[in-house]
C-alpha positions as CSV (number, residue, x, y, z in Angstrom):
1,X,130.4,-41.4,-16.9
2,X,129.9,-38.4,-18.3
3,X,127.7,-40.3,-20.8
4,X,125.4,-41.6,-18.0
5,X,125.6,-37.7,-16.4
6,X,124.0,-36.5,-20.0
7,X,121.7,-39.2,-20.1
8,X,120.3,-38.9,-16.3
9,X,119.7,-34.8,-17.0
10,X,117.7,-35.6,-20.3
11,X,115.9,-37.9,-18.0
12,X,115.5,-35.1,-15.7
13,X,114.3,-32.5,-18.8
14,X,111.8,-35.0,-20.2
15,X,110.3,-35.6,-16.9
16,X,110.7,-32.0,-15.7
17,X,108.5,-31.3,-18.6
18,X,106.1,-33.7,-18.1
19,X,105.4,-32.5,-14.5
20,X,105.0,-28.7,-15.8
21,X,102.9,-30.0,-19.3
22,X,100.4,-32.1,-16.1
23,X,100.3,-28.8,-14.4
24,X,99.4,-26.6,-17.0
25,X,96.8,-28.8,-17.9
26,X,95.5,-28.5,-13.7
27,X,95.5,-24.8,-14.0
28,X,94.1,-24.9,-17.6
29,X,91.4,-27.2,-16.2
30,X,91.1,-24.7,-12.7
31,X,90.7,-21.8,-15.1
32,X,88.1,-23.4,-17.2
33,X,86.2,-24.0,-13.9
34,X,86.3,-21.2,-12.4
35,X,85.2,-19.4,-15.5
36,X,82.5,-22.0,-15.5
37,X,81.3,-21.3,-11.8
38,X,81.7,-17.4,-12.6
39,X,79.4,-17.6,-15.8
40,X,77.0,-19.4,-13.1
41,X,77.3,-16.9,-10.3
42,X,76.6,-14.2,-12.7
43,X,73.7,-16.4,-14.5
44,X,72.1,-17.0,-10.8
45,X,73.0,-13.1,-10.1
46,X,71.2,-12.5,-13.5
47,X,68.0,-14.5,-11.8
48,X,68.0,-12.8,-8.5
49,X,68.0,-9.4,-9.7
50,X,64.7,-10.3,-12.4
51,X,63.1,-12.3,-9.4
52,X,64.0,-9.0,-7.2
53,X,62.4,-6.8,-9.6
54,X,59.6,-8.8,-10.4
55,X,58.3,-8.8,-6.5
56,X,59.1,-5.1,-6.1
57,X,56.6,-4.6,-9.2
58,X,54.2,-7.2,-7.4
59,X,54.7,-5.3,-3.9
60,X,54.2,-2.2,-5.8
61,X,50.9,-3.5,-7.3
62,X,49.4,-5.1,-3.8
63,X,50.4,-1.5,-2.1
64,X,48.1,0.0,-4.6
65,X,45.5,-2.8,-4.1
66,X,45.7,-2.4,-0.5
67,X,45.4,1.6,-1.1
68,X,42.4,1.1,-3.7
69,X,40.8,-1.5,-1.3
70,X,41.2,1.1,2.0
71,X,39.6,3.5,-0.1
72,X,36.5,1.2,-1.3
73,X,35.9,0.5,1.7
74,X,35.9,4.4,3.0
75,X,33.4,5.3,0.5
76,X,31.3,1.9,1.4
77,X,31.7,3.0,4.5
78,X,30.2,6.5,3.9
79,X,27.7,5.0,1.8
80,X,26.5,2.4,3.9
81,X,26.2,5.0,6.7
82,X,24.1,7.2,4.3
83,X,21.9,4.2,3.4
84,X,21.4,3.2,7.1
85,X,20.5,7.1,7.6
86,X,18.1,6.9,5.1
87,X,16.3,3.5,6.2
88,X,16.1,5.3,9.3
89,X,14.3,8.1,7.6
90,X,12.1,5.6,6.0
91,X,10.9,3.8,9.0
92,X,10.2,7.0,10.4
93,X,8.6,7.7,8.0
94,X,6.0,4.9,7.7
95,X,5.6,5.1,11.3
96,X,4.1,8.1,11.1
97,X,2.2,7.3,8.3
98,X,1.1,3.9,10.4
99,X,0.3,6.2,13.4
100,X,-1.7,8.9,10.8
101,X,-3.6,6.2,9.2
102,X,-4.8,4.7,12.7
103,X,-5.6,7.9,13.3
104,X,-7.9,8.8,10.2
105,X,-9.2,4.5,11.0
106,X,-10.0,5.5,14.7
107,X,-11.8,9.1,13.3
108,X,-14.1,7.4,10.8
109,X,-15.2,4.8,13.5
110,X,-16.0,7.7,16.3
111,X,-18.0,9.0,13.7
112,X,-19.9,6.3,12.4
113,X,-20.5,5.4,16.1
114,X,-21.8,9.1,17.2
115,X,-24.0,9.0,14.1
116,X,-25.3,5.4,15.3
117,X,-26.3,6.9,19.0
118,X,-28.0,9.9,16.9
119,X,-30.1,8.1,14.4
120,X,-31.0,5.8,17.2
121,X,-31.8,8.7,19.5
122,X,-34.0,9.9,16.4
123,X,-35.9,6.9,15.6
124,X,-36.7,5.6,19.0
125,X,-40.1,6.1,18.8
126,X,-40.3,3.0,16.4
127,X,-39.9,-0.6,17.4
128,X,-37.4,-3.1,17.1
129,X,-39.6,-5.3,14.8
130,X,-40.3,-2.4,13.0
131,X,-36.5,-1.2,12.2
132,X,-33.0,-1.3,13.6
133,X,-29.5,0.1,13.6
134,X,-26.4,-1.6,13.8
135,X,-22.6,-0.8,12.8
136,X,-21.2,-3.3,10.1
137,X,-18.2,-3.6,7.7
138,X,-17.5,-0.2,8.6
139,X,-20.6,1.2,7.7
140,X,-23.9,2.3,9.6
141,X,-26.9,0.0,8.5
142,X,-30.7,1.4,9.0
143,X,-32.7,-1.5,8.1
144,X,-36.4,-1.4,8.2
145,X,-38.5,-4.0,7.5
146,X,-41.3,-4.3,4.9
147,X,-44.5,-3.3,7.1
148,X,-42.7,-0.2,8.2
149,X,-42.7,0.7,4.7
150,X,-44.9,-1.5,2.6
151,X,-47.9,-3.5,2.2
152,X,-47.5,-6.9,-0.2
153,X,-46.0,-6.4,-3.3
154,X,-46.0,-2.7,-3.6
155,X,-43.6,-0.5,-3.7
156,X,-45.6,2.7,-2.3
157,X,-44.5,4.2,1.0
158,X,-46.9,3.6,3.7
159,X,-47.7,6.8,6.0
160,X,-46.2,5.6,9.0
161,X,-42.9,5.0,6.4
162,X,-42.9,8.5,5.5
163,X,-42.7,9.4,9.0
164,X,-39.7,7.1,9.8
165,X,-38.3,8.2,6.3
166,X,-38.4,12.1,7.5
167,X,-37.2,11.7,11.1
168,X,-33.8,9.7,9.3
169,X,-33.5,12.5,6.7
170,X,-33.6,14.9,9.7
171,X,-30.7,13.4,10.6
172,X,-28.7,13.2,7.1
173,X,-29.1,16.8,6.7
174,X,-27.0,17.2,9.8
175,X,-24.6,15.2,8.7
176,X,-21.2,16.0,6.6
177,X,-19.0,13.8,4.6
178,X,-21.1,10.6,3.8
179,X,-22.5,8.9,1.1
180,X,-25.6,6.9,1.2
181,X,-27.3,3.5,-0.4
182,X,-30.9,2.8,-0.5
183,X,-30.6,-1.2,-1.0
184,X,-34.2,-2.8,-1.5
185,X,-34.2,-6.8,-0.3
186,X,-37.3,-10.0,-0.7
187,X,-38.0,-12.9,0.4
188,X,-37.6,-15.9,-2.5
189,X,-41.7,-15.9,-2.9
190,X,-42.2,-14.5,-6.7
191,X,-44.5,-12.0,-7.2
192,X,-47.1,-11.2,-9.6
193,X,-49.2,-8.2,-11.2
194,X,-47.3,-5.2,-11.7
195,X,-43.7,-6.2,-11.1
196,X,-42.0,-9.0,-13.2
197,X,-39.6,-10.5,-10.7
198,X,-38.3,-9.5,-7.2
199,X,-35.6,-7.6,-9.0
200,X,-38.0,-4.9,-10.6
201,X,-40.1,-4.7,-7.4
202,X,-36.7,-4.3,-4.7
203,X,-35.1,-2.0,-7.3
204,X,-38.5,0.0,-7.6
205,X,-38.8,0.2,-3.1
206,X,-35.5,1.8,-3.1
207,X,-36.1,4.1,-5.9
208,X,-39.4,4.9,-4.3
209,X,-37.6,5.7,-0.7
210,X,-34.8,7.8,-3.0
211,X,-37.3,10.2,-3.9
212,X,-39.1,10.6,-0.5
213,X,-35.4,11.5,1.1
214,X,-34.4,14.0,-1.9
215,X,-37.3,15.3,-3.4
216,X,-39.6,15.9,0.2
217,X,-37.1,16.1,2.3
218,X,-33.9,17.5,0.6
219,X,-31.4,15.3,1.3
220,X,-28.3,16.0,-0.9
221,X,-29.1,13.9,-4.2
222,X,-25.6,13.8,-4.9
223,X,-24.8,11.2,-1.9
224,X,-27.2,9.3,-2.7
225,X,-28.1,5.5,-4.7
226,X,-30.5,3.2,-5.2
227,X,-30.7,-0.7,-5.9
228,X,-32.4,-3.7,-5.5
229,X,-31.1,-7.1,-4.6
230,X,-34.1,-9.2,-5.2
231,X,-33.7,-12.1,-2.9
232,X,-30.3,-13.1,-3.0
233,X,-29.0,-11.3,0.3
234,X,-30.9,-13.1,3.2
235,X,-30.2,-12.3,6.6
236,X,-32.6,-15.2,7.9
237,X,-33.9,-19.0,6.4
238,X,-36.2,-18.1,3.6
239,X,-38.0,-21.5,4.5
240,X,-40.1,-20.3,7.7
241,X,-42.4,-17.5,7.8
242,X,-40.4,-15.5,10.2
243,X,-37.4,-15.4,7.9
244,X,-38.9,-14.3,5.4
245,X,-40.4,-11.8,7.3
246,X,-36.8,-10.4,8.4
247,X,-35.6,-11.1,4.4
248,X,-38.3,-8.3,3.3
249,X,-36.7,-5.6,3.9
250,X,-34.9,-2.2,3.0
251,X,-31.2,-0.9,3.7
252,X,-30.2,2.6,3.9
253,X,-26.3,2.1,4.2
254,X,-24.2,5.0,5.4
255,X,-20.5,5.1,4.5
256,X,-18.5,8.0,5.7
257,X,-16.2,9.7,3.1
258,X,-13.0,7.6,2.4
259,X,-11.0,9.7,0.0
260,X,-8.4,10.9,2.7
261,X,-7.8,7.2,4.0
262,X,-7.4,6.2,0.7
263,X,-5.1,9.0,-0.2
264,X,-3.2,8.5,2.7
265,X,-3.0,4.7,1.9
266,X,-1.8,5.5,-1.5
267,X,0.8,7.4,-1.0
């Protein structure tokens, strides 16, 4: 009996220390675990606080994005304002200069137009066949034909020329700020004797008429040219008599004095 007793509590020992060797191992396993999970948590803790810092450096930069940007767009802002200013400024100021330069247009033409009523007024006494006045191109044409002026082929001034020749220089003496062309003009018939061509003799008529207006009558000879166009400007049909009447001719061409529209338009 008491040999079965000793036997049952060595029974009991070895499986007592079976059950506390198993549960050693659980808690020795629990321990490794936990240490495990802790070397996580503090691994993921690790990872939070670098995430954390990195977006407080990135909200750090956007804020002074944002505060760059804010200002950027203050001084484009002020800028813009200035350039809209200034724009204004400018169309201003080509408005005026528009309005000046219709001005200085609208002057030159009341001009011309009272100096076309007062050579007309002057030369009256001729006929329409004879001579004739008319505003073109901006200029003041006094056209008068060849037997005003000429007989066939010459290029000496007629009496009855002279006369219509001193009435118009009356009227250029009177008369500021202009400057003045003598063009001479034939029909396509080529002449012969003295003259070569119908260059030579329509250069030599409005040389000739030159020096009636500045050496007998005085007109300024600094306002004043000469040249001949030989038959190449036409006004009528060089094929019927009557146009080639109206083709033999001479121009005196009277331009007022541009320099302050083309000042203003160059500025």
């Amino acid at each position: 009996m008491k040999k079965y007793t000793i036997m049952l509590f060595g029974v009991m020992l070895v499986f007592t220390s079976c059950v506390s060797k198993k549960k050693l191992h659980n808690e020795q396993a629990k321990v490794k675990n936990l240490q495990a999970d802790s070397t996580n948590t503090h691994s993921g803790l690790n990872s939070c606080n670098s995430k954390v810092a990195t977006l407080e450096k990135e909200k750090a930069d956007l804020e002074k994005e944002k505060a760059d940007v804010q200002k950027s767009l203050v001084n484009l802002s002020s800028s813009s304002k200035a350039t809209i200013e200034n724009s204004k400024m400018t169309i201003a100021e080509q408005a005026k200069r528009l309005q000046d330069l219709q001005n200085l247009i609208q002057s030159q033409k009341d001009i011309l137009n009272k100096l076309k009523k007062t050579m007309a007024d002057a030369l009256i006494n001729f006929k329409p066949d004879e001579l004739s006045v008319e505003l073109k191109d901006g200029k003041l044409y006094v056209s008068l034909q060849e037997k005003l002026l000429f007989k066939s082929g010459s290029a000496e001034v007629d009496p009855k020329g002279k006369e219509a020749l001193k009435t118009l220089a009356a009227v250029l003496n009177n008369t500021k700020d202009i400057s003045i062309m003598i063009e001479g003009h034939t029909d396509n018939v080529p002449v012969s004797g003295k003259y070569q061509d119908n260059w030579s003799l329509s250069t030599a008529r409005a040389t000739s008429i030159v020096r009636i207006l500045t050496i007998d009558n005085k007109v300024d000879a600094h306002i004043i040219s000469a040249s001949g166009r030989a038959e190449y400007y036409p006004l009528a049909d060089n094929s019927t008599t009557e146009g080639k009447a109206k083709n033999r001719r001479t121009e005196i061409i009277l331009t007022p004095d541009l320099k302050e529209l083309f000042k203003l338009i160059n500025q």
